[in-house]
C-alpha positions as CSV (number, residue, x, y, z in Angstrom):
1,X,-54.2,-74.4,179.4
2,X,-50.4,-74.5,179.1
3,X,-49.3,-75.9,175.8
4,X,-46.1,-76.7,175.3
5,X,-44.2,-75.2,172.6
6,X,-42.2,-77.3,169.6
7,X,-39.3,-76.5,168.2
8,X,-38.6,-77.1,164.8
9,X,-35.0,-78.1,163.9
10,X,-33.3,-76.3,160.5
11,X,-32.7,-79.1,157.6
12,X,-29.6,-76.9,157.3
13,X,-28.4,-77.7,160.7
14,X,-29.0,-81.3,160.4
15,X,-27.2,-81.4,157.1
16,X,-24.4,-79.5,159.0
17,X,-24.4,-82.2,161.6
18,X,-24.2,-85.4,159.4
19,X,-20.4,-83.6,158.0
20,X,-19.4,-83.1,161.2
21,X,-19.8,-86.8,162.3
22,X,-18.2,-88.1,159.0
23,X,-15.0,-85.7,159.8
24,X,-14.3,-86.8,162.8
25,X,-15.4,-90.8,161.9
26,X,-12.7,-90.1,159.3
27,X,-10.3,-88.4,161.4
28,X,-10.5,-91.6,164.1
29,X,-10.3,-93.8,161.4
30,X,-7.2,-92.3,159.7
31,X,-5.3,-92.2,163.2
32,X,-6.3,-95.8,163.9
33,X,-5.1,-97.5,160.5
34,X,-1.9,-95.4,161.6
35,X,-1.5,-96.8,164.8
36,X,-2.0,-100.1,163.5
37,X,0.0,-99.6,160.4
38,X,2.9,-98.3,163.2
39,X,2.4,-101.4,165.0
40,X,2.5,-104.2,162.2
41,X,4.1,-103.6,158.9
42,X,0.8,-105.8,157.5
43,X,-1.7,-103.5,159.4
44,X,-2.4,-106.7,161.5
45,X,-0.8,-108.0,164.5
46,X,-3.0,-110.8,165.2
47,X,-0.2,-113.8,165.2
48,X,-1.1,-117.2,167.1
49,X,0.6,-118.1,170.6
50,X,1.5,-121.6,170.8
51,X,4.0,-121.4,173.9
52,X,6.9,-120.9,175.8
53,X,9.8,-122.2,173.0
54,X,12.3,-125.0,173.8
55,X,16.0,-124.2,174.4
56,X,18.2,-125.5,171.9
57,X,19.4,-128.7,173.6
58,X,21.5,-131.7,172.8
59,X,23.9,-129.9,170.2
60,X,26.7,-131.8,169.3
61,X,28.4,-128.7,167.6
62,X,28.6,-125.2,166.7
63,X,29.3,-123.0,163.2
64,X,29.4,-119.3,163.1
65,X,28.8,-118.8,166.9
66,X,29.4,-119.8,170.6
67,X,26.9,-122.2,171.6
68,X,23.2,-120.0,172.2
69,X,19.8,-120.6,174.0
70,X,16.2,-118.9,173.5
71,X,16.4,-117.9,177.2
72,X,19.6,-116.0,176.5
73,X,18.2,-114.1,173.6
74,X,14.9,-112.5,175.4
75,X,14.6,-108.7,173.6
76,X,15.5,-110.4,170.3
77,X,13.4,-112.1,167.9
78,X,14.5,-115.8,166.9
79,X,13.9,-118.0,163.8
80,X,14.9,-121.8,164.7
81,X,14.6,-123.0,161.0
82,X,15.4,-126.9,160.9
83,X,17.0,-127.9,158.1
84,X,19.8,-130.6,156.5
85,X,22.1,-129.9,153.8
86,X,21.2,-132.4,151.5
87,X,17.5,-131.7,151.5
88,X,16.3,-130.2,148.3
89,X,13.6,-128.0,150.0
90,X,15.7,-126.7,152.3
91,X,18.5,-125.5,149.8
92,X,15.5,-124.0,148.3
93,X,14.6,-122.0,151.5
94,X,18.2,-120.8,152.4
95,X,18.5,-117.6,149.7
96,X,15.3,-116.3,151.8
97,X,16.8,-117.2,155.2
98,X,19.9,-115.6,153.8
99,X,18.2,-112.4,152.9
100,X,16.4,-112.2,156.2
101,X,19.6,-112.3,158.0
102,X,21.2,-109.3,156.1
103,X,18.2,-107.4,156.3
104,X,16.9,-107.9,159.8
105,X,19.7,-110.0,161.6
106,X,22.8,-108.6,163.6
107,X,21.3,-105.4,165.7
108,X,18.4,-104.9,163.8
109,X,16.7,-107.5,165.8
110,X,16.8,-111.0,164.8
111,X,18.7,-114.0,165.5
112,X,18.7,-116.7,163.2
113,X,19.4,-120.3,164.4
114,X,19.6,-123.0,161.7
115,X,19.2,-126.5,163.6
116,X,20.8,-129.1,161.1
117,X,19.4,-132.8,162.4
118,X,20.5,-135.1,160.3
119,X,18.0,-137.2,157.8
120,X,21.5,-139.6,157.2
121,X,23.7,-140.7,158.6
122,X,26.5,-138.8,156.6
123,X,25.0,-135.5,157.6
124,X,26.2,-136.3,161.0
125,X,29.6,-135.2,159.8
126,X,30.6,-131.8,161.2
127,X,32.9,-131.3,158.4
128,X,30.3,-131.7,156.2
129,X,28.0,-129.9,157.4
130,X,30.7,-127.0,157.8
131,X,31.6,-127.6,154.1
132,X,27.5,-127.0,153.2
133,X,27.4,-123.9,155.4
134,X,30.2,-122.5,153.2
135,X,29.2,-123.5,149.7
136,X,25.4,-122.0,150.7
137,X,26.8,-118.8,152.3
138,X,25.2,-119.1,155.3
139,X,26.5,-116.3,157.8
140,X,24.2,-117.3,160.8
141,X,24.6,-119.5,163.6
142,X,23.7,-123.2,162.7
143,X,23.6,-126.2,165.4
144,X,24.2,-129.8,165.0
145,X,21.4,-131.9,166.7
146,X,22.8,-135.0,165.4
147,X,20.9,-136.6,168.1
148,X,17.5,-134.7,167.5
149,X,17.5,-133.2,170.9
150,X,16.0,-130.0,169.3
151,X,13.7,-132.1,166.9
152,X,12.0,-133.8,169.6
153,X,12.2,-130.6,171.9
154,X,9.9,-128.4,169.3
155,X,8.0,-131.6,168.5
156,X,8.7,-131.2,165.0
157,X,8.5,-133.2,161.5
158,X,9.2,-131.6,159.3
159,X,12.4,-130.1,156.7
160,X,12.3,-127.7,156.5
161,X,10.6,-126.0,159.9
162,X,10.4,-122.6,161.0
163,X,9.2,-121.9,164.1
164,X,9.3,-117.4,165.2
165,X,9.8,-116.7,169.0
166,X,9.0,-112.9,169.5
167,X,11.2,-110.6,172.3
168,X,9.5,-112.7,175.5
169,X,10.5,-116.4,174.1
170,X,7.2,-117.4,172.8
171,X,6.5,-119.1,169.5
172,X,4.2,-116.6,167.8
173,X,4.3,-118.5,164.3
174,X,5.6,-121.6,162.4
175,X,6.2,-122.8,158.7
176,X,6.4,-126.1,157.6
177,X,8.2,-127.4,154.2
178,X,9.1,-124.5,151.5
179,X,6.4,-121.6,150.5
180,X,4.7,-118.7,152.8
181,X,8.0,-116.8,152.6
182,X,5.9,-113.6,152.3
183,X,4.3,-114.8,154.9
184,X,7.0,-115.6,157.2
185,X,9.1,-112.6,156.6
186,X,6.3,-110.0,157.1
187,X,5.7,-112.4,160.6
188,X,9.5,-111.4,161.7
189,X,8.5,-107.1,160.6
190,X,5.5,-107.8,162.8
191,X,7.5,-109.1,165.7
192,X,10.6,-106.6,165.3
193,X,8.4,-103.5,165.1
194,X,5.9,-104.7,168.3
195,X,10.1,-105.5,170.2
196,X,10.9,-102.0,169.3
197,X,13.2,-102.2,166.4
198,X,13.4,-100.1,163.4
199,X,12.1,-102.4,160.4
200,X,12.8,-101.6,157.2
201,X,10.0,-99.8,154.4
202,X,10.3,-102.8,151.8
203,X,10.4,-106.3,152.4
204,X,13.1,-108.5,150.7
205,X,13.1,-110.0,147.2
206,X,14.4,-112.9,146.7
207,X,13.0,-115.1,143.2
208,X,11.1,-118.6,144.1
209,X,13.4,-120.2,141.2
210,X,11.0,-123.3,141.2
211,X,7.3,-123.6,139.7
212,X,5.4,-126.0,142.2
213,X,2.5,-126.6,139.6
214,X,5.1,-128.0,137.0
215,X,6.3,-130.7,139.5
216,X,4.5,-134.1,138.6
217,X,7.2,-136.5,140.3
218,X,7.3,-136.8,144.0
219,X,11.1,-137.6,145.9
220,X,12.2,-141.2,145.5
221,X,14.0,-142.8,148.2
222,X,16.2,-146.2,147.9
223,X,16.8,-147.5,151.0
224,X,14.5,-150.6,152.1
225,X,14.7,-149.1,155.4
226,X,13.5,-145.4,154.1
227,X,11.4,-146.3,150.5
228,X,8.1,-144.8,150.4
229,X,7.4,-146.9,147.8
230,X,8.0,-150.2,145.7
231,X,10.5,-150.5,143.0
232,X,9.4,-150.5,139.5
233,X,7.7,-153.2,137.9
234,X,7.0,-154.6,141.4
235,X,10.8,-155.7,141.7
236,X,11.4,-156.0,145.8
237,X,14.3,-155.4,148.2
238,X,16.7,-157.7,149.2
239,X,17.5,-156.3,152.3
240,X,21.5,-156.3,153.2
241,X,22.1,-158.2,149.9
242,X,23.2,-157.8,146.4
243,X,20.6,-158.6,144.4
244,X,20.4,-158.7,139.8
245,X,17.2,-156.8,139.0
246,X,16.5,-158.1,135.5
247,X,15.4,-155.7,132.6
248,X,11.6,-155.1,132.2
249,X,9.3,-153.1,130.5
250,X,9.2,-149.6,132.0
251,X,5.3,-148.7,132.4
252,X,4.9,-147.0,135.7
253,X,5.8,-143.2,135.9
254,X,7.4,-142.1,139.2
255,X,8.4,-145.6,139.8
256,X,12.6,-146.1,139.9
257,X,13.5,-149.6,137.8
258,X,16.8,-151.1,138.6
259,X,18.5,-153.3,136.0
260,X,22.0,-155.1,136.8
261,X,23.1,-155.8,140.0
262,X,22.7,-153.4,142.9
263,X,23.9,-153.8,146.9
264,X,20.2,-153.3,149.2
265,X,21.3,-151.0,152.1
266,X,18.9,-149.5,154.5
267,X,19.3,-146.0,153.0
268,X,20.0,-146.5,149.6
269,X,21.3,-148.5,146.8
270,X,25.0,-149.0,145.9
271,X,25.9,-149.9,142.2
272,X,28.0,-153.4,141.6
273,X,27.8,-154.5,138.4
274,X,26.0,-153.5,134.6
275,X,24.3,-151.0,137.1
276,X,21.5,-148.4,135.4
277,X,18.1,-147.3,136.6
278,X,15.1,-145.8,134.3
279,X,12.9,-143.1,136.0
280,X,9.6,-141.6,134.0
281,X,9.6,-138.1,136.0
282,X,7.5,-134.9,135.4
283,X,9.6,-132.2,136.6
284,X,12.5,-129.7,135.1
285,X,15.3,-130.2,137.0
286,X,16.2,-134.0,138.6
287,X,18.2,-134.0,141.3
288,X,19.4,-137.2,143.3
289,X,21.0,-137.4,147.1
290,X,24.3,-139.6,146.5
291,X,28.1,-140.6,147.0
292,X,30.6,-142.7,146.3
293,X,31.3,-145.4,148.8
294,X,34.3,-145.5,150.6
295,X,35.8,-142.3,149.8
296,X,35.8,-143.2,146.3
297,X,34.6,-141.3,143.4
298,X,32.0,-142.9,141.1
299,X,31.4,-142.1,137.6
300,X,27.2,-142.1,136.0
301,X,26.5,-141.6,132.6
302,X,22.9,-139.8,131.8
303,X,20.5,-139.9,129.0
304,X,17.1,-138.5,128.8
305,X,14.2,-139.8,126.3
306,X,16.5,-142.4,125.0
307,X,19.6,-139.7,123.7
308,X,22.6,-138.3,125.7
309,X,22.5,-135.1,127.4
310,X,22.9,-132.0,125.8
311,X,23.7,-128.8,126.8
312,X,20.3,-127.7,127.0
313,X,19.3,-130.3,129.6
314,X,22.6,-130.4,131.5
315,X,22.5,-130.3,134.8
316,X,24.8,-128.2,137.1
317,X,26.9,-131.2,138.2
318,X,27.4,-132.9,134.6
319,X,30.0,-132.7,131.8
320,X,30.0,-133.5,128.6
321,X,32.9,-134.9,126.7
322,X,33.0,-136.5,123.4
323,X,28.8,-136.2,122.9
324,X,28.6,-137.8,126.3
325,X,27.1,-136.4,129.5
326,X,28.8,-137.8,132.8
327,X,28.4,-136.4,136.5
328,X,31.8,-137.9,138.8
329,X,29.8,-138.5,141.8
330,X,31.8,-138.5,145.2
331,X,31.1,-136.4,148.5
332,X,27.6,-137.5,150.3
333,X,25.5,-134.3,148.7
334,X,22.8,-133.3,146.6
335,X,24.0,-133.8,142.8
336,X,21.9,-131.6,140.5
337,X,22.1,-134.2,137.0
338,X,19.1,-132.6,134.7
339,X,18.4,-128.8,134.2
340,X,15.8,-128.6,131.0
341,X,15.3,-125.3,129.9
342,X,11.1,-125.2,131.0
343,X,8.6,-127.8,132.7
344,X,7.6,-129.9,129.6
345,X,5.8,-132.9,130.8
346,X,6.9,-136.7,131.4
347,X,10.3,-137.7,130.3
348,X,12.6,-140.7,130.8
349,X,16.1,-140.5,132.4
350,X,18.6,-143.5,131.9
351,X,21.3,-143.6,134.8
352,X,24.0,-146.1,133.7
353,X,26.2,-146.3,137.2
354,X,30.3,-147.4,137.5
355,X,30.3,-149.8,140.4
356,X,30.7,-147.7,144.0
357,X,27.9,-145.4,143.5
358,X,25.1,-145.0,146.3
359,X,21.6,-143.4,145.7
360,X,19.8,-142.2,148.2
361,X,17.2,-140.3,146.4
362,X,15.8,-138.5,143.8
363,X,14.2,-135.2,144.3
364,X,12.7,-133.0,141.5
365,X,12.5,-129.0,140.8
């Protein structure tokens, strides 16, 4: 009978082989986290595809460049970042957008376009829009959709917007309102490095310079055409009139209570006569969207939790003369009118307005 011989295998050999499997497992492993880490400065290049991106269209005018068009700019990365220049968020945003463009912009790969559409009507103005691109330092192109050409080509809602095209003009990634900057950026390393461009070891740094979590106070707008809200105390608008708000109790935080009399346009209020407002915010830093009408300059006086201003609390737009803290109010801007030293909790600003000042809004920080 033919029996058929086993063969008994060595423990030594099978100890031998269970090293040799995690060497090479190890040696694949290490080559693929280098491949990928070559490909993507996040190890990851897994960004969404939503589509072929609009051209820029319906531009009424150009700053820092000849007019330009996604198709035009295949092989390059782009960042079409909507923005206006009196929005607070997007102030916020544009020392990031300003550090991307020295780091990555020019022949290192990617083309900044900042599409200013208008949220008033005086940021229509091309020479104020200029004058904003100047104060901000802002080196890349910018386009004004006054029209919202643009807006309605990328569908969007939002200041500010970013929406990433990669080398082939697709939209590879989007941002809405301020945040994910670490986010965004290491989306434009991803794209430059997959287009073929050299990126950089370390990513930018630029300081947030606002604490979200110590914001209590939404913004306020004035307008009866563009409030989100009622007046204090219940007060309503008078739409296209001048209407004497009488003094009241102030018991509402986040609520705006006009006293005196005060002109109802559709995007703001314009002081007449024995003008103030009270505001009960929860913020550092109060900012407020205004002008004075006509050209003119208008003078407001500020008080917080019942005293004048002092240095600790003034804001970057304020003066103080004689124990009294004043901002002259008079190009259609953002004036920033308290800066307290941290985020403290609720307090209450007094704005006592000459006649000829317009609000718009308040925004917080």
């Amino acid at each position: 009978m033919n029996e058929k011989k086993s063969k008994k295998i060595s423990p030594y050999l099978i100890v031998f082989g269970i090293l040799v499997v995690i060497i090479i497992a190890a040696a694949l492993s290490t080559t693929l986290f280098n491949t990928a880490s070559q490909q993507s400065p996040s190890g990851t290049a897994n960004l969404s595809n939503y589509g072929p991106a609009p051209n820029i269209v319906g531009i009424s005018g150009w700053i820092n460049s000849q007019p330009l068009n996604i198709s035009q700019l295949k092989g390059k990365v782009v960042l079409v970042d909507f923005w206006t220049y009196s929005c607070i968020n997007c102030i916020r945003s544009i020392p990031h957008l300003n550090a991307w463009q020295s780091e990555y912009g020019g022949s290192n790969g990617l083309v900044i376009i900042g599409v200013s559409t208008p949220e008033f009507q005086f940021e229509h103005n091309y020479s104020n829009v200029y004058a904003a691109v100047k104060k901000f330092n802002i080196t890349y192109p910018v386009a004004l959709d006054n029209n919202y050409g643009t807006w309605d080509a990328y569908h969007n809602e939002y200041w500010p917007a970013d929406y990433l095209v990669d080398a082939n003009g697709t939209i590879r990634y989007e941002a809405f309102g301020e945040g994910d900057y670490n986010q965004t950026e290491n989306a434009i390393r991803i794209l430059l490095a997959q287009a073929g461009y050299k990126v950089p070891t370390a990513s930018t740094s630029v300081p947030l310079g606002v604490n979200f979590s110590g914001i209590g106070s939404p913004e306020i707008y004035f307008g009866y055409a563009t409030a989100r809200q009622p007046l204090g105390g219940g007060e309503s608008f008078a739409p296209n009139q001048t209407k004497t708000y009488l003094p009241q109790n102030i018991t509402q935080q986040n609520a705006a209570y006009l006293f005196g009399s005060w002109y109802n346009a559709p995007d703001g209020m314009i002081s007449v006569n024995n003008s103030r407002i009270y505001l009960v915010y929860y913020a550092k830093n109060v900012n407020i969207v205004a002008s004075g009408v006509n050209g003119t300059n208008s003078t407001i006086t500020l008080k917080v939790n019942g005293m004048n201003l002092n240095q600790s609390y003034l804001g970057a737009d304020d003066m103080i003369s004689n124990g009294i803290a004043t901002a002259t109010i008079g190009p259609s801007r953002l004036y920033n009118i308290v800066s307290a030293p941290s985020y403290s909790g609720w307090h209450e600003l007094e704005i006592d307005a000459s006649p000829g000042f317009k609000i718009y809004t308040f925004t917080f920080g």
